[in-house]
Backbone as CSV, one residue per row, in Angstrom:
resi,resn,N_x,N_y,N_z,CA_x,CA_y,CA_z,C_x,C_y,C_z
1,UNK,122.364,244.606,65.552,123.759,244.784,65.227,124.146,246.232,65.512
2,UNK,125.127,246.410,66.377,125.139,247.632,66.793,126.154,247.981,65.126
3,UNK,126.407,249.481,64.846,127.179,250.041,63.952,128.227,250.723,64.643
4,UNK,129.764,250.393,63.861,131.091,250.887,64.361,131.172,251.966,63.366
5,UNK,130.904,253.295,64.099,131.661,254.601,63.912,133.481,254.810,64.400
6,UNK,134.069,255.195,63.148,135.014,255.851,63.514,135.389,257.046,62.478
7,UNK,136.386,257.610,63.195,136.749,258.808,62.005,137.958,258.412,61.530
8,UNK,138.044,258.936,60.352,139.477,258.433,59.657,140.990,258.558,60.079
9,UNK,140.919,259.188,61.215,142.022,259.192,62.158,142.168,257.947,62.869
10,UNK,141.288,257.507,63.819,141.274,256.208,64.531,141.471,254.754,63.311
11,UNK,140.747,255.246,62.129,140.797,253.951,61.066,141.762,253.855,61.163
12,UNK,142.788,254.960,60.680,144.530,254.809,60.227,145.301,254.307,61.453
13,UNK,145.038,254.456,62.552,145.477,254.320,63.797,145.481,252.529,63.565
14,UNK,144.220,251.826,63.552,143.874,250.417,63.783,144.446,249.735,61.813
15,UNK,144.450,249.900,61.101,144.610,249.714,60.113,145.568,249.890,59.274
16,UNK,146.640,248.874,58.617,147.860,249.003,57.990,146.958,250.375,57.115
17,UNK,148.315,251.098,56.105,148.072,252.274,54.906,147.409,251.036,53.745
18,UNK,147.551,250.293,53.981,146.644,249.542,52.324,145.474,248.854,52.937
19,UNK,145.256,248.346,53.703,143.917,248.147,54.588,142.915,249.316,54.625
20,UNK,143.676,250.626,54.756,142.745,251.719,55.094,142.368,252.612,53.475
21,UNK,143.530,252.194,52.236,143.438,253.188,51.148,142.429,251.740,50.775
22,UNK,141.662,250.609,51.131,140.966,249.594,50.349,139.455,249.811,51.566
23,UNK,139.473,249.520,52.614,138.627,249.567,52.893,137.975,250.867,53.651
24,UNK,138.690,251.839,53.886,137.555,253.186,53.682,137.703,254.052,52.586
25,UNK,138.267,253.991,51.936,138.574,254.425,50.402,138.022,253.810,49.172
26,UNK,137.687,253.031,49.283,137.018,251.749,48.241,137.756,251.653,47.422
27,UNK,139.259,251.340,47.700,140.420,250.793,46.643,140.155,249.232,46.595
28,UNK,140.972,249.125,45.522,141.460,247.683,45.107,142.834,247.067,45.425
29,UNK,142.819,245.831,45.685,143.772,245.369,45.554,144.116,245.138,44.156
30,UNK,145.608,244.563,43.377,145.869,244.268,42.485,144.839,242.711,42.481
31,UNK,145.057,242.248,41.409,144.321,240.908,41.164,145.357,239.959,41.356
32,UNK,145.509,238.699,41.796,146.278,237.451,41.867,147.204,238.139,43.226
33,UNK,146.708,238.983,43.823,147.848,238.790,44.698,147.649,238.755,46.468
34,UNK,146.071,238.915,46.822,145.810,238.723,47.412,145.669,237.060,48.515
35,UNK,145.372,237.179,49.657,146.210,236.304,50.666,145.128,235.498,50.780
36,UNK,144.064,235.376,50.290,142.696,234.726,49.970,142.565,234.013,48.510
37,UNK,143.085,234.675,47.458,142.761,234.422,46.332,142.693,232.523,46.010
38,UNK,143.980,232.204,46.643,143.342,230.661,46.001,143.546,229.137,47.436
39,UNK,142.921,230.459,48.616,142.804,229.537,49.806,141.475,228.871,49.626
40,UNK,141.693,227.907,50.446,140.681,226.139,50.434,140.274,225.906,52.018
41,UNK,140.994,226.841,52.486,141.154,226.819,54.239,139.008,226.521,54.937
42,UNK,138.854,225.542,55.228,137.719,226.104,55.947,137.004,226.915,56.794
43,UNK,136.481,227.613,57.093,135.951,228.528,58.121,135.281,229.612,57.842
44,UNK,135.679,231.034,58.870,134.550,232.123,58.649,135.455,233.238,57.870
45,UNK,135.148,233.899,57.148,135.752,234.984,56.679,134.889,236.267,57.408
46,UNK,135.906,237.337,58.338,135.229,238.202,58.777,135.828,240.172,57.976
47,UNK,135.416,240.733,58.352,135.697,241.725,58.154,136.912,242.359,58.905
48,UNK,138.160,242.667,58.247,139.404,242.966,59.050,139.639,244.292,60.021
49,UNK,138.348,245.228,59.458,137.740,246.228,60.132,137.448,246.246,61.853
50,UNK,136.364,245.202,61.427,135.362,245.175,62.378,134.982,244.004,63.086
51,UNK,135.422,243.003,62.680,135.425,241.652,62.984,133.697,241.139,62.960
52,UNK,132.940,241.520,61.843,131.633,241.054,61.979,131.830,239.868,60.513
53,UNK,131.415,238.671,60.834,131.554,237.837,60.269,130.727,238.282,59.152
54,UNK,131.018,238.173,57.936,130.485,238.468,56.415,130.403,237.347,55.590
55,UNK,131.136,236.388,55.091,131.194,235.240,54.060,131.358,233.632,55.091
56,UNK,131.444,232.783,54.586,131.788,231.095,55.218,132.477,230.902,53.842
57,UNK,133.261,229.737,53.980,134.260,229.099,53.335,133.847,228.062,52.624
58,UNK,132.223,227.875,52.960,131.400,226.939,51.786,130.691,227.258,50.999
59,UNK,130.804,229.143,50.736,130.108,229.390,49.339,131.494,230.454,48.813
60,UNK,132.588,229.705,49.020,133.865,230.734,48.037,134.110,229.406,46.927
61,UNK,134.186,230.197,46.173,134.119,229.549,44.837,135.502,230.207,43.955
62,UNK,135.675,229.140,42.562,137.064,229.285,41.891,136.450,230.418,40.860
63,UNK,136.995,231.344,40.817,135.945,232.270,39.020,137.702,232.393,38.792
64,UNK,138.220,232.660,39.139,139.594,232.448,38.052,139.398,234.416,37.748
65,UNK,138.862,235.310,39.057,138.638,236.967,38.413,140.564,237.482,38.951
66,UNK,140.941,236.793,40.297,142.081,237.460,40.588,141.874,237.849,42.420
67,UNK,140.744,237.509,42.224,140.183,238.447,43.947,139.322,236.898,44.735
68,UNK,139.103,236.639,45.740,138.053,235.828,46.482,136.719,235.951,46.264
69,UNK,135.715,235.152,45.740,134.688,234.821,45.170,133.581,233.998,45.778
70,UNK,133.192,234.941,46.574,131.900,233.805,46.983,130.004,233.903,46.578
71,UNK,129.436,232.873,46.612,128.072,233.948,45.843,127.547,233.787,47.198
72,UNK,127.430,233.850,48.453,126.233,234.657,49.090,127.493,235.105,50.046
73,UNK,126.525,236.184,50.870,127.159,236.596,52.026,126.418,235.488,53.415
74,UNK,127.058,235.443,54.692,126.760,234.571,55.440,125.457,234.775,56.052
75,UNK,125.013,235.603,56.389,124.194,236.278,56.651,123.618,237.551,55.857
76,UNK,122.137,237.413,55.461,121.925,238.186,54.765,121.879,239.834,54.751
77,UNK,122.325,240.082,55.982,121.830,241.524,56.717,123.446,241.587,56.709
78,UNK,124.458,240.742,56.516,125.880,240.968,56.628,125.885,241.836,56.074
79,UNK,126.390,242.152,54.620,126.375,243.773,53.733,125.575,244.109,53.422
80,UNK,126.046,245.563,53.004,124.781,246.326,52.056,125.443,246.742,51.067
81,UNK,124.631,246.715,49.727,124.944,246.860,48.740,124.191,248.315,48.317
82,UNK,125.474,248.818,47.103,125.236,250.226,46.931,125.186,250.687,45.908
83,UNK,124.704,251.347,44.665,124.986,251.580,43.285,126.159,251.612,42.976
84,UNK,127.146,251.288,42.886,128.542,252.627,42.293,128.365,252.448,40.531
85,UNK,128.857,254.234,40.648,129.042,254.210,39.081,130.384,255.237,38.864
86,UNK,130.835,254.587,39.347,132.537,254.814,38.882,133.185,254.103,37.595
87,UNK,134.367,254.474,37.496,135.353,254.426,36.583,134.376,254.339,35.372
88,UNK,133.094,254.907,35.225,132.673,254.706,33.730,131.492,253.781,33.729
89,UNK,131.107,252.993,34.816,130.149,251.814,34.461,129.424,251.857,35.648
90,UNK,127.980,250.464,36.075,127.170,250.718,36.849,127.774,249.125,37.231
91,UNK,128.009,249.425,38.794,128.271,247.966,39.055,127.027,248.293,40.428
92,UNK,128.028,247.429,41.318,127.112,247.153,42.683,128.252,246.605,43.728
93,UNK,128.708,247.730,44.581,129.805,248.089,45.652,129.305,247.272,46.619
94,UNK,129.806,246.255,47.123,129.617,245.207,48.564,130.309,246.371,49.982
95,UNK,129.890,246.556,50.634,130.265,247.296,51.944,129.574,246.337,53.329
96,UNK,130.574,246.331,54.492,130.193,245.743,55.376,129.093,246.570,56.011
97,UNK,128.033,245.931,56.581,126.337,246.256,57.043,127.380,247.198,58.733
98,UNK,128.450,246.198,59.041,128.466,247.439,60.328,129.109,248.320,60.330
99,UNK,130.147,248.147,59.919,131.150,249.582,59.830,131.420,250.176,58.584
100,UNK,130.754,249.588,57.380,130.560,250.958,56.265,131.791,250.517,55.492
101,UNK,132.391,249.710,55.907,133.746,249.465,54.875,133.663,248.642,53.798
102,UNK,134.440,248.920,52.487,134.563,248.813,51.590,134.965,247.125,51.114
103,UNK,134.238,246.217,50.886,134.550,244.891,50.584,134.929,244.420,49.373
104,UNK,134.329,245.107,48.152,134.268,244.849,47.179,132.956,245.390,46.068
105,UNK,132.861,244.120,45.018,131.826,244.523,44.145,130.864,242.664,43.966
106,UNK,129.629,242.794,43.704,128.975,241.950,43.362,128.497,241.824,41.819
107,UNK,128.435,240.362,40.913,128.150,240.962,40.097,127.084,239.314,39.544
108,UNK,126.209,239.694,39.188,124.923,238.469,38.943,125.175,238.441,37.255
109,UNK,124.568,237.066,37.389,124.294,236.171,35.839,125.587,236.294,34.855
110,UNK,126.474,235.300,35.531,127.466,235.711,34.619,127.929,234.188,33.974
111,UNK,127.113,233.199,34.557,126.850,231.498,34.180,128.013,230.831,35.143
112,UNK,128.789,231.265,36.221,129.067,230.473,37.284,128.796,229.222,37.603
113,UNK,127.509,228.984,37.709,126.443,227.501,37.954,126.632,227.635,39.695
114,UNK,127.048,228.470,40.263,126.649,228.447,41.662,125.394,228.790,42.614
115,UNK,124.412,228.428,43.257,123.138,228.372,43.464,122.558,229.687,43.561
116,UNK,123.053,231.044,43.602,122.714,232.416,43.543,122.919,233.143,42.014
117,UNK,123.874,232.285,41.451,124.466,233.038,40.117,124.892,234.457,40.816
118,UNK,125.309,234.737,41.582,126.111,235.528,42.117,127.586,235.403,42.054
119,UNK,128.120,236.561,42.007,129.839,236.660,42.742,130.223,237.280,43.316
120,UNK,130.118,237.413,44.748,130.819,238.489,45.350,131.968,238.291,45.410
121,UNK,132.636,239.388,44.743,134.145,239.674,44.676,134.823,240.651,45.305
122,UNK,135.870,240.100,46.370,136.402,241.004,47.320,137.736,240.676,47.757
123,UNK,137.592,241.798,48.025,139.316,242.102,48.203,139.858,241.152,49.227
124,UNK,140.928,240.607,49.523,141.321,239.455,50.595,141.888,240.547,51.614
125,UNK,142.346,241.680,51.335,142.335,242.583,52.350,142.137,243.233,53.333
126,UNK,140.341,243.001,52.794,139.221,243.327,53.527,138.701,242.147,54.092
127,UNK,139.251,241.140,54.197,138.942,240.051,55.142,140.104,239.450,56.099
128,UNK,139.329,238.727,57.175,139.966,238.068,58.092,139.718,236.572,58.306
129,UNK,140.384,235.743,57.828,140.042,234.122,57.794,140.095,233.699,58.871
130,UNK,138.988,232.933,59.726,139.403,232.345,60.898,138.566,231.130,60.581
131,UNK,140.684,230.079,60.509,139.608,228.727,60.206,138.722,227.971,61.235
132,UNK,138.401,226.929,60.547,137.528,226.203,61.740,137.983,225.363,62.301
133,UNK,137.800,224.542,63.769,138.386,223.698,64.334,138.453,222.854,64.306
């Protein structure tokens, strides 16, 4: 997998101002308002960055958090996960494996009943739905 370098000039260039304050900034979207939150659509969810496919549309799941919810990534080498200990607490920051951008947060054992007990929770921002045919 090759890795996409850019500098934060070219990001802003390719990337609306809330695309770029979420995914090289590691902002949030608000909750419930994202363009993912309660799609059913089948297909690939990719990275709006970089276009490297990250999630499938058969492990997004309902958690009712406000954001898109899936417990695995599509590929396991898709992200990398990172300590963060911001706003006060120790979570675990989802970032795309090629271009370093900001997806979200993961968060285990929370009784889901989905086959990872995982949730990756991410911003619909930071994705690109391309359904299937």
């Amino acid at each position: 997998m090759d890795k996409v370098v850019k500098s934060d000039a070219e990001w802003r260039v390719q990337l609306s101002p809330e695309e770029f304050r979420v995914l090289r900034q590691a902002g949030t979207e608000r909750p419930f308002t994202g363009e993912y939150v309660d799609t059913k659509t089948v297909g690939v969810y990719s990275c709006r960055a970089c276009g490297t496919e990250l999630f499938r549309s058969d492990t997004k799941f309902d958690s009712h958090c406000g954001w898109p919810s899936f417990y695995e990534p599509s590929k396991s080498d898709a992200v990398t996960l990172i300590e963060d200990r911001s706003m006060g607490m120790v979570r675990v920051e989802v970032r795309c494996a090629t271009c370093d951008s900001h997806l979200g947060h993961v968060f285990h054992g929370e009784g889901y009943g989905t086959p990872t007990d995982d949730r990756y929770c991410i911003n619909s921002v930071s994705l690109r739905l391309e359904p299937a045919e």
